[in-house]
N, C-alpha and C positions, 0 to 999 in steps of 0.2 A: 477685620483684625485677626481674626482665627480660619483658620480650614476646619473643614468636620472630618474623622477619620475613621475608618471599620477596622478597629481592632479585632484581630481573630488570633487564635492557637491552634486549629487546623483547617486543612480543604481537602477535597478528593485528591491533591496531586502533592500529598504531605505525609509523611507515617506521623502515628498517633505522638501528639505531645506528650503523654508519660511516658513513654518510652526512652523520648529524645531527650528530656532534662533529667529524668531519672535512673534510666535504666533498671536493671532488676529488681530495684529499690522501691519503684512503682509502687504507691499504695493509695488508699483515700483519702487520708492527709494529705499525700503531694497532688493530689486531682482536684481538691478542693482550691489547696495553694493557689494554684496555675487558673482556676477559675479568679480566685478575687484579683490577680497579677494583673489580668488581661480586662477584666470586662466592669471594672470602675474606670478606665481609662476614659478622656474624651472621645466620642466618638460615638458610632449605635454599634454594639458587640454584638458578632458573627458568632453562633455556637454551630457548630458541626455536628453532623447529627451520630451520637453515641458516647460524644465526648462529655456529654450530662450524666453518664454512667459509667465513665470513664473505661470507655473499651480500651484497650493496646493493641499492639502489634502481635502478628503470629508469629510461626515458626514452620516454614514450608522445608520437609526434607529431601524435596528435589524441585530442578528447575521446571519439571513438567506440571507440576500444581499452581504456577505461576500464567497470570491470564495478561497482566501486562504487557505489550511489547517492548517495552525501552530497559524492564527490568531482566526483559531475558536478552534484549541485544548489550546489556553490561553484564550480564553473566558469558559473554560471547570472550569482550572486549577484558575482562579479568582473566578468563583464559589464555585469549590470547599474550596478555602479557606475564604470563609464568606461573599466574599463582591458581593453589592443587584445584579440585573441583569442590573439595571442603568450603576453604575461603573465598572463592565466589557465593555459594551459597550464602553464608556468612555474610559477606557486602550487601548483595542481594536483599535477604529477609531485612536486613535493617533499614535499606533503605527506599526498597520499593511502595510504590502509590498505591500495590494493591493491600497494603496496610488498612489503608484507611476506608478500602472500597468493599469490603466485606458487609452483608446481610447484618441490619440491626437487631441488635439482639434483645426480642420483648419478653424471651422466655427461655427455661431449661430442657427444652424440648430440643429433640435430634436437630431442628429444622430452624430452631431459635423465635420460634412462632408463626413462621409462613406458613406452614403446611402440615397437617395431621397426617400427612402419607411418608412414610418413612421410604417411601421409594423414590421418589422425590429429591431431585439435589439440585441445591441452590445455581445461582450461576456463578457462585465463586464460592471456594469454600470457606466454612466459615472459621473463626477464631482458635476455635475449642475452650473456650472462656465461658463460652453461655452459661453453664452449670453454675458459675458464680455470679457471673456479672450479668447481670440481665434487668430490664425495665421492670417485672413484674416482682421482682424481689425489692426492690426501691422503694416501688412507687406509694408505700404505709410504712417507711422506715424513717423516721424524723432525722435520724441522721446520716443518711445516706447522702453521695454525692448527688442526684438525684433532688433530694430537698434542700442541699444547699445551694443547687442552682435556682430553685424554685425561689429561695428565697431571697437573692442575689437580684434578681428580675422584680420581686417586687417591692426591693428597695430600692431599686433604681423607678419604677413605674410608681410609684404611689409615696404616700407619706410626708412629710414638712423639710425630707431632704433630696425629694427627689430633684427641682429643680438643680440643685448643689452638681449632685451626679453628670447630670443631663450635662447643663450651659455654664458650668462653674470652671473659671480655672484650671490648667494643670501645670503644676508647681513640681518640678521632680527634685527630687532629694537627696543628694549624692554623699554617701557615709562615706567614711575611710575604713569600713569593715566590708570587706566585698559581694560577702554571704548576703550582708541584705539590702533587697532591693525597697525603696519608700519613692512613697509622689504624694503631694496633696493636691483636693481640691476644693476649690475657695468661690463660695460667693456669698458675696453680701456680707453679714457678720459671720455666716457658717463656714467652718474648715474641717474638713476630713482628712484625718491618715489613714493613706493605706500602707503597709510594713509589712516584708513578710521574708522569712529566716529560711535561706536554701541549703541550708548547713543539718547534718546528720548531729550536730552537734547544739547543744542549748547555746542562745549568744545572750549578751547586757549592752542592751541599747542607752546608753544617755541623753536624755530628755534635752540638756543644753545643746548637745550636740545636735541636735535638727532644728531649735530655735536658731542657732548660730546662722545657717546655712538660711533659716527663711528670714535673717534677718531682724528676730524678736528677739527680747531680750530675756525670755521665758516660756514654755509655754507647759500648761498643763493636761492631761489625759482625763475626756468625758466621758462620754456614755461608747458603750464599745456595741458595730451595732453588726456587725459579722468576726466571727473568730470558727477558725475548725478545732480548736481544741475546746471542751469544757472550762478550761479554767485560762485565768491571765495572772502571770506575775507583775507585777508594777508596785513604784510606789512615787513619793513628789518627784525622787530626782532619776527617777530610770525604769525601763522598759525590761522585761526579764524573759524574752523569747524560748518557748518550747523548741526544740528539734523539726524545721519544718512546719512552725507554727506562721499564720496571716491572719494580721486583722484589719479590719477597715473600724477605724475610731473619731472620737468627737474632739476637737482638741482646740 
């Protein structure tokens, strides 16, 4: 009746997901977002490795620190079609693969934790990001992106909804506010929402408005069992969205 699917947000041959749906904007709140977006989806979720700490994209100021080759034969092919050696670059950093293929970063060390030898360089360079982002800053930070994948993983592996997660349903939910994207997933008497706001802006979700679409003639908001914000607006008849706010809820 179903296909099984690998939902994923990035691979070696992808610049970083924050980058792509955020741009500069980039924060932990949209890293977390773009986590709960993808990986309650049916399917077994692909995480890529540093996108649990949410690395991004760098910023190479010349095409010689570029180890790609497709990224420097579109820096050829930019050239060649008029535009300066600025805007190549430009095209380039944003959309080359070696975004993604950069040294993980476990640490705020020169080397991002390979290596205690400062003479030493990697085989690609790295971010310049380490000094923030990095696995050893996370890893005791409860609310780091970092423990929100942790914890994402073992609500899908463990507990009385994992099955839900796993073999449930996927019901998507199509608003007329475009900012947010919603899916459920349904089994058995269990129903999960997932909702989550791509708008720089707070939005008001109405609760009839998604029983409409699932065809209920109501529905009410449970127990809330992932959110990146500290707090939830709601009440009987509406959903009260933070800026950038996701939750996966009981409904």
């Amino acid at each position: 009746k179903y296909g099984w699917g690998a939902p994923f947000l990035e691979n070696h041959d992808l610049p970083r997901s924050l980058n792509k749906f955020f741009g500069e904007k980039a924060n932990e709140t949209n890293a977390k977002l773009l986590g709960n977006v993808f990986f309650f989806l049916r399917g077994t979720p692909f995480i890529y490795q540093g996108q649990e700490i949410g690395m991004d994209n760098f910023v190479r100021k010349d095409i010689s620190e570029f180890d790609d080759i497709a990224s420097k034969d579109q820096y050829q092919r930019a050239l060649g079609e008029k535009f300066s050696t600025e805007e190549a670059l430009y095209f380039v950093n944003k959309r080359s693969r070696d975004n993604s293929r950069t040294p993980m970063q476990w640490d705020n060390s020169k080397n991002a934790g390979f290596s205690e030898n400062e003479n030493i360089k990697s085989w690609i360079k790295l971010t310049g990001s380490q000094a923030v982002t990095n696995v050893k800053n996370q890893l005791n930070d409860e609310k780091s992106i970092f423990a929100h994948y942790k914890k994402m993983i073992d609500l899908r592996q463990n507990g009385k909804y994992s099955d839900c997660l796993i073999y449930g349903e996927f019901i998507p939910v199509p608003l007329e506010n475009e900012k947010i994207i919603a899916y459920v997933r349904k089994y058995g008497n269990q129903n999960l929402l997932c909702i989550s706001n791509f708008s720089e802006l707070k939005q008001e979700v109405k609760l009839n408005d998604i029983a409409k679409v699932l065809g209920e003639k109501e529905i009410t908001l449970g127990e809330v069992l992932i959110n990146n914000f500290d707090k939830i607006g709601k009440d009987e008849k509406k959903l009260n969205l933070e800026e950038f706010q996701s939750l996966l809820v009981e409904i």
